[in-house]
C-alpha positions as CSV (number, residue, x, y, z in Angstrom):
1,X,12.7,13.2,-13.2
2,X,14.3,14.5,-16.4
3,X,13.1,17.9,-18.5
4,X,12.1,16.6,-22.1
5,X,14.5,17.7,-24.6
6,X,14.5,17.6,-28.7
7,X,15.7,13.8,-28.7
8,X,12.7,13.2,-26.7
9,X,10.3,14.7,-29.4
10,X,11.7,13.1,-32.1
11,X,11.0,9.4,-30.7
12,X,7.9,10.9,-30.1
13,X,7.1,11.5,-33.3
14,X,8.6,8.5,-34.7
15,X,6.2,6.6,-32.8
16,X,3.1,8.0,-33.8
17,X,4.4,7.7,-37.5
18,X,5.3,4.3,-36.7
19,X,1.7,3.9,-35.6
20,X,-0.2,6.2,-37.8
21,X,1.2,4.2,-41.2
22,X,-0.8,1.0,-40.0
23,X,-4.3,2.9,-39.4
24,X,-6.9,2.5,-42.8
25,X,-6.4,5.7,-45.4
26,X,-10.0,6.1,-45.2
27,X,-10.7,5.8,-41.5
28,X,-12.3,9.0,-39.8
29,X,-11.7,10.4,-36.6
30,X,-12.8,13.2,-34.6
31,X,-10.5,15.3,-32.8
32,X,-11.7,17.1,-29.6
33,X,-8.9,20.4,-28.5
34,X,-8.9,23.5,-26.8
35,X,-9.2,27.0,-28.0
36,X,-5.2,26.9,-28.0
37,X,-4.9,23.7,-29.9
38,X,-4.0,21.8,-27.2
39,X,-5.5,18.1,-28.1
40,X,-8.4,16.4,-25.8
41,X,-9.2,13.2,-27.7
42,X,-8.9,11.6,-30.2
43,X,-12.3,9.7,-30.9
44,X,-13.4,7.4,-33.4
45,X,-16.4,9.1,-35.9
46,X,-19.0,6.6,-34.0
47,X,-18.6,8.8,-30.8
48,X,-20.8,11.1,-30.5
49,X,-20.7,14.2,-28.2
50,X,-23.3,15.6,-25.9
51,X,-22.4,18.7,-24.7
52,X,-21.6,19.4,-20.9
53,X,-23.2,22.8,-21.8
54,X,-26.4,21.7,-23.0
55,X,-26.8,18.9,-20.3
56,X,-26.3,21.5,-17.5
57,X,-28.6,24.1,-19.2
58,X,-30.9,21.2,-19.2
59,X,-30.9,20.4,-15.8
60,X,-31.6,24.5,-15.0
61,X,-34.7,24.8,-17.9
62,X,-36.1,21.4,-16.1
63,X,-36.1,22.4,-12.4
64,X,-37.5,25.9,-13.3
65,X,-40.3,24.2,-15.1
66,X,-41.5,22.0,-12.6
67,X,-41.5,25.4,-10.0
68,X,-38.1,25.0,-8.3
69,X,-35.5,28.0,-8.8
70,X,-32.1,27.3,-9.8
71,X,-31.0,23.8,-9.4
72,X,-28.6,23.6,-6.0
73,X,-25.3,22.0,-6.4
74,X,-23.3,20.0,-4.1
75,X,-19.9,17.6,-4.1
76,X,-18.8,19.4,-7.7
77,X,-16.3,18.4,-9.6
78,X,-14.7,17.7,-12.7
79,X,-12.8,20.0,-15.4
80,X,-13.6,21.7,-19.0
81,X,-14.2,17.8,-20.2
82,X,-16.0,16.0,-17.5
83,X,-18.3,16.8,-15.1
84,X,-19.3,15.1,-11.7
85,X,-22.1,16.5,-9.0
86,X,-25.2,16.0,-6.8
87,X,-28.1,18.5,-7.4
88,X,-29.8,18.9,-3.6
89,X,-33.6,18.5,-4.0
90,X,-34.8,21.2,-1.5
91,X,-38.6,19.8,-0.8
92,X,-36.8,16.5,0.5
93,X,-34.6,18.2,3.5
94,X,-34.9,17.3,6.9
95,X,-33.9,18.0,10.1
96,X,-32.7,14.8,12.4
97,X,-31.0,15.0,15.9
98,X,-27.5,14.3,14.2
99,X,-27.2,16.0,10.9
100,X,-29.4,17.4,8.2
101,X,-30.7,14.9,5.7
102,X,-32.3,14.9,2.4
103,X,-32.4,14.1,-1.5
104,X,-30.1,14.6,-4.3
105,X,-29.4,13.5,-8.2
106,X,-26.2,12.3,-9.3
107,X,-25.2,13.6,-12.5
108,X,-22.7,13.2,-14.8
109,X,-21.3,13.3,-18.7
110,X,-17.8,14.0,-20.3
111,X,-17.1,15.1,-23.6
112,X,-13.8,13.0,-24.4
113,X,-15.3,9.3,-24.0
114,X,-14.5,9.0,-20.1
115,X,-17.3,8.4,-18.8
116,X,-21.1,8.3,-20.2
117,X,-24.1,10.8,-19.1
118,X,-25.6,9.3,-16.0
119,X,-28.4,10.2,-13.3
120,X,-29.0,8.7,-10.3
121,X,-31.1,8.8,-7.3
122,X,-28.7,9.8,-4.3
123,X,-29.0,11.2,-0.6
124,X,-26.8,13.4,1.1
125,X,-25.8,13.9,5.0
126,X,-25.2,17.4,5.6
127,X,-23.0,16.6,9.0
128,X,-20.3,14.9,6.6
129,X,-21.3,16.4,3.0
130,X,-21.3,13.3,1.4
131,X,-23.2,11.5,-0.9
132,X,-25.1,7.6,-1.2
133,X,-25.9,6.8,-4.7
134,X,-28.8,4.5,-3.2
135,X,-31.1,3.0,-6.0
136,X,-29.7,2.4,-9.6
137,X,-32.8,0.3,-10.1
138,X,-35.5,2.4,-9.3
139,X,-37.4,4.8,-11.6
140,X,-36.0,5.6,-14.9
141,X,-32.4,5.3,-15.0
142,X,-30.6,7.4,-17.5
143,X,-27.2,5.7,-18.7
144,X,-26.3,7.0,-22.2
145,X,-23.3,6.0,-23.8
146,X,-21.6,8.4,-26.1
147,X,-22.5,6.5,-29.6
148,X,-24.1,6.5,-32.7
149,X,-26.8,9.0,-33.4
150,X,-28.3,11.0,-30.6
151,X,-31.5,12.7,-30.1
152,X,-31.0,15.7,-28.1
153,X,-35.0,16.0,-28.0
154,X,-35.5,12.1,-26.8
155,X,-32.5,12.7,-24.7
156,X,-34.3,15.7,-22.6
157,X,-37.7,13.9,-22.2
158,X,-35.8,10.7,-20.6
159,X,-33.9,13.0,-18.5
160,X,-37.1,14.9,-17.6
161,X,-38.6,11.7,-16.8
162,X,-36.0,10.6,-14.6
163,X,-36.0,14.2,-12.7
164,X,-40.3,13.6,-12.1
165,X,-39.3,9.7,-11.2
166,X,-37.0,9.9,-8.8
167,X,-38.2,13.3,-6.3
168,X,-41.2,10.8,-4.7
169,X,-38.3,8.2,-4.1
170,X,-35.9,10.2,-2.3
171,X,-38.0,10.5,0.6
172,X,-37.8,6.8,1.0
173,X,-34.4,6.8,0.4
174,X,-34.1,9.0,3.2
175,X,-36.0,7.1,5.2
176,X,-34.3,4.0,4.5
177,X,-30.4,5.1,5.3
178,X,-31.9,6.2,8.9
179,X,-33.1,2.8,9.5
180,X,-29.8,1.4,9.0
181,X,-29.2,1.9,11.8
182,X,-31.3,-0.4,13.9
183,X,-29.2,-3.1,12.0
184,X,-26.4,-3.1,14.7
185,X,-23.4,-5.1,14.5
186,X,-23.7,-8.7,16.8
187,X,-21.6,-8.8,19.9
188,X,-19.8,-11.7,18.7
189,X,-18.6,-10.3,15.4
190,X,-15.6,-8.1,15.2
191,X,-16.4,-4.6,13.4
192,X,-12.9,-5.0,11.4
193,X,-13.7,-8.3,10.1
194,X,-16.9,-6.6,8.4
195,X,-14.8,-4.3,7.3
196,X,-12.4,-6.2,5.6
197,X,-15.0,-8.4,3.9
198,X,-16.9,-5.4,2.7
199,X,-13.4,-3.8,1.1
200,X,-12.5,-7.8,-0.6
201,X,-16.3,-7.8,-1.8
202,X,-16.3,-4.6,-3.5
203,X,-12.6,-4.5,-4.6
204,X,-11.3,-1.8,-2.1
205,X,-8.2,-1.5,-1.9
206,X,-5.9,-3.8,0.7
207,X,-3.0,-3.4,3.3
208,X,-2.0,-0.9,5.8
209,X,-2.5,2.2,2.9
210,X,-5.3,0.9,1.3
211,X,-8.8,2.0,1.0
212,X,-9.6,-0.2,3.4
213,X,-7.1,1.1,6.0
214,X,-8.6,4.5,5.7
215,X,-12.5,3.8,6.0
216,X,-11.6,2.1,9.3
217,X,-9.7,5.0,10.2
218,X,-12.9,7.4,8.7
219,X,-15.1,5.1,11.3
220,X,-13.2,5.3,14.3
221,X,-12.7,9.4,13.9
222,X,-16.3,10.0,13.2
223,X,-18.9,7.1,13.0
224,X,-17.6,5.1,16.4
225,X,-20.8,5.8,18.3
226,X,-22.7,3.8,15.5
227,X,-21.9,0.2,15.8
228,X,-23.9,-0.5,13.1
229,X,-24.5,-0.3,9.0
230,X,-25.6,3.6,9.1
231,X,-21.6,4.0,10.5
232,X,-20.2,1.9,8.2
233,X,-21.8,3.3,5.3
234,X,-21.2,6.9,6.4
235,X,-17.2,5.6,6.9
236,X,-16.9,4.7,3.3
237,X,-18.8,8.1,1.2
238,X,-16.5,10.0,3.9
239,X,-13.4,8.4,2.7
240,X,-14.9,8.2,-1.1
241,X,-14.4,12.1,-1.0
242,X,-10.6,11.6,-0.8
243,X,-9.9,10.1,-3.9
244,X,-10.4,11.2,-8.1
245,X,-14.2,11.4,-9.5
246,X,-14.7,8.2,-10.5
247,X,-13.5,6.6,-7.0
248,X,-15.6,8.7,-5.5
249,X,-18.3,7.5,-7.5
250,X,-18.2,4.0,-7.1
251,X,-17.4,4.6,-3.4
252,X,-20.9,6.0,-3.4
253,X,-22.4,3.5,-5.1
254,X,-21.0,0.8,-3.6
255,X,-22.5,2.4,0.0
256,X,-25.4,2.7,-2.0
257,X,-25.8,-1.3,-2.5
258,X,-25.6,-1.6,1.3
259,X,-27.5,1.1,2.0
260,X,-30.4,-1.2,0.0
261,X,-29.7,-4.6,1.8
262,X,-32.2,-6.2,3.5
263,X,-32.0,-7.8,7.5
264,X,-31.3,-11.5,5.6
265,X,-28.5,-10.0,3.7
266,X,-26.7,-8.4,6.5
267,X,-27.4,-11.0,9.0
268,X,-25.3,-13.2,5.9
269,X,-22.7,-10.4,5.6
270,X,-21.9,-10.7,9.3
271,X,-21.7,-14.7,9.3
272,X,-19.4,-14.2,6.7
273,X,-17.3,-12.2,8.2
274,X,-17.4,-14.0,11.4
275,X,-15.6,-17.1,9.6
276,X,-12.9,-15.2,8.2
277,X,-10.0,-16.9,8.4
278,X,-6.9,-15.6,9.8
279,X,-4.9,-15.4,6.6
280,X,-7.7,-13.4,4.7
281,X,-7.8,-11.2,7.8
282,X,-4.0,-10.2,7.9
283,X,-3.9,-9.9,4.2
284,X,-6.6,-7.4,4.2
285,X,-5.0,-5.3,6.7
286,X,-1.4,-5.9,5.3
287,X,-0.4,-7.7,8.6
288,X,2.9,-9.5,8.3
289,X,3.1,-13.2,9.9
């Protein structure tokens, strides 16, 4: 609304100064900038960085060394300080009636204390390019937080690990987002009500521009011939991709947890939603009495 002038600057200034006087003399901090100065972070000396560089260059020296060729990227994002992506796992592709199908890693790491390195197991549907962060349990799990004293070495072997770990499991996770669905929605539960108790159980967004406004409207453009858990899973990566990295993220994570349940737990899911009550239901959709 306004273009800054020198007034601004100066109660900029006097700000940080006002700040800065009350921070310990002896207190250390690291500063992370551009080549051109421009300022990054400021960290405290306990952070410690790990290199989106070296992670990357990583991840190429450990697919070449178990025989693959260059690792295949999909879904990338992210900037000079964080990185987000899904390396495809070639050997796991399949071809189904629908769509392609196979497996993927979901990586991460930033260099400015966003967001830590992370790796998990995750499966893609070529039809709608997106992504189902599917088992955070499984295998070794790599979730490093940028702290303290870090052993590149020990950090490669658990990443290594976790690359040999999860390939045999991404079959089955294949395997187990086809089969959602034969868990089909019961004639006398409405599809919106699942909806809406999904989004309040996993803290999407509410009312007629919320998230959950536009994974209903992902469902009935593309996933309305599957009544079932396989459409609504597919309805929420699909309108994951429309937001920043880390909502995207956690959209394909949280598809991920339903992706895992079992018949008991969607059986309850359903008889929940079935006894929604009226109010819950108009608040969700941002319905006015």
């Amino acid at each position: 609304m306004f273009t800054r002038d020198s007034q601004d600057k100066e109660t900029l200034i006097r700000v940080f100064q006002n700040g800065k006087r009350r921070v310990e003399p002896d207190k250390n901090f690291r500063f992370r900038t551009y080549t051109d100065g421009t300022l990054r972070a400021v960290l405290s000396e306990r952070y410690a960085t790990i290199n989106n560089i070296w992670y990357l260059e990583t991840l190429a020296e450990l697919f070449k060394s178990i025989g693959g060729d260059e690792p295949r990227i999909s879904h990338w994002r992210g900037n000079a300080d964080t990185i987000y992506g899904n390396i495809l796992i070639p050997d796991t592709c399949r071809e189904e009636n629908d769509s392609d199908y196979g497996g993927m890693i979901s990586v991460s790491n930033c260099e400015i204390g966003i967001r830590r390195l992370s790796q998990f197991p995750s499966i893609f549907r070529a039809i709608c390019m997106n992504g189902c962060i599917w088992d955070q349990n499984s295998g070794e799990k790599i979730d490093k937080v940028h702290r303290g004293d870090i052993d590149l070495n020990d950090l490669r072997e658990r990443i290594a690990k976790n690359i040999h770990d999860q390939i045999p499991l991404l079959a089955k996770g294949v395997d187990k987002f086809l089969a959602l669905r034969s868990y089909e929605v019961e004639k006398n539960v409405k599809l919106s009500n699942i909806f809406a108790m999904v989004a309040m159980e996993n803290g999407f967004s509410l009312g007629q521009n919320g998230q959950l406004a536009k994974i209903v409207t992902k469902f009935q453009n593309h996933e309305s011939n599957n009544r079932n858990l396989f459409g609504i899973v597919n309805s929420i990566t699909r309108t994951g991709q429309e937001y920043d990295n880390a909502e995207w993220v956690r959209f394909d994570m949280v598809a991920g947890q339903l992706t895992n349940y079992t018949e008991q737990q969607w059986k309850a899911l359903q008889s929940r939603a079935n006894v929604m009550e009226e109010k819950a239901f108009n608040k969700a959709y941002g319905i006015a009495v």
